[in-house]
C-alpha positions as CSV (number, residue, x, y, z in Angstrom):
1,X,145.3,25.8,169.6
2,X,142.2,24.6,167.7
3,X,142.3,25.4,164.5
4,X,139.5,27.8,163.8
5,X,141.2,30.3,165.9
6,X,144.2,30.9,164.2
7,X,142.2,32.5,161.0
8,X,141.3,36.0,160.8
9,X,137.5,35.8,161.3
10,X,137.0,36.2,165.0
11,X,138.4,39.8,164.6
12,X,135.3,41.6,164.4
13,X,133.4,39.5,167.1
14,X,136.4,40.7,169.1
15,X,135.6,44.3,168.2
16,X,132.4,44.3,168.8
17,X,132.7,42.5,172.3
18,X,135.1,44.9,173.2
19,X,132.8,47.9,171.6
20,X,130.2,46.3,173.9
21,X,132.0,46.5,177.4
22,X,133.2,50.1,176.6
23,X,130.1,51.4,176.0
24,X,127.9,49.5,178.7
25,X,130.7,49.5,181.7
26,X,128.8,51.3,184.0
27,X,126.1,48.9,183.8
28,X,128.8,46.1,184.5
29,X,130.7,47.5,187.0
30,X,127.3,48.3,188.9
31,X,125.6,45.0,188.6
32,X,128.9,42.7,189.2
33,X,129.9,44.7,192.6
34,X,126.4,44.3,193.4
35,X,126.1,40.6,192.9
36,X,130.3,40.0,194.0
37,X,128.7,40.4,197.5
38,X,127.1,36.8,196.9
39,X,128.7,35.2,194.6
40,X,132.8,34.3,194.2
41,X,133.2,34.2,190.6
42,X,131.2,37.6,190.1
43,X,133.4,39.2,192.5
44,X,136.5,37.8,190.2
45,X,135.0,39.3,187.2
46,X,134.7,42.4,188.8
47,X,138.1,42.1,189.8
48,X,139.2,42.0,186.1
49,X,137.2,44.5,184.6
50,X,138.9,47.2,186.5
51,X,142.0,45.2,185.8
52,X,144.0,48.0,184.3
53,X,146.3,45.5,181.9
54,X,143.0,43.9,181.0
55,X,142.1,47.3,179.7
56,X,145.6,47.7,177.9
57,X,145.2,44.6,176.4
58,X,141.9,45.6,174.7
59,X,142.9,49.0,173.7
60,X,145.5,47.1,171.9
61,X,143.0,44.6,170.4
C-alpha cells in the first residue's frame, strides 16, 4: 500500500466523491446505459453502480 494512503486526508475527497454520485446518479445511470450499448467498460460501470454492495460499501464510507 503506498504510503500516502494510509493517512487520514483522503477522507473528505472520499466524501465528496461519494456526495457527488448520490446526488448526480440519475445523470449516471442515464448516460452509462446509453453509452454500455457501444462500449464494454461503460457497460461494466454501469454494472457496478447499481451494484447494491457497492452502494453498502459507500453508505458505510
Amino acid at each position: 500500500m503506498p504510503p500516502k494512503a494510509t493517512g487520514t486526508r483522503w477522507l473528505p475527497h472520499l466524501g465528496k466523491g461519494v456526495d457527488s454520485l448520490v446526488h448526480n446518479f440519475k445523470a449516471y445511470h442515464a448516460h452509462l446505459s446509453t453509452v454500455s450499448h457501444t462500449n464494454p467498460k461503460a457497460e461494466g460501470l454501469a454494472r457496478l453502480l447499481l451494484d447494491r454492495r457497492a452502494w453498502s460499501l459507500m453508505s458505510f464510507l
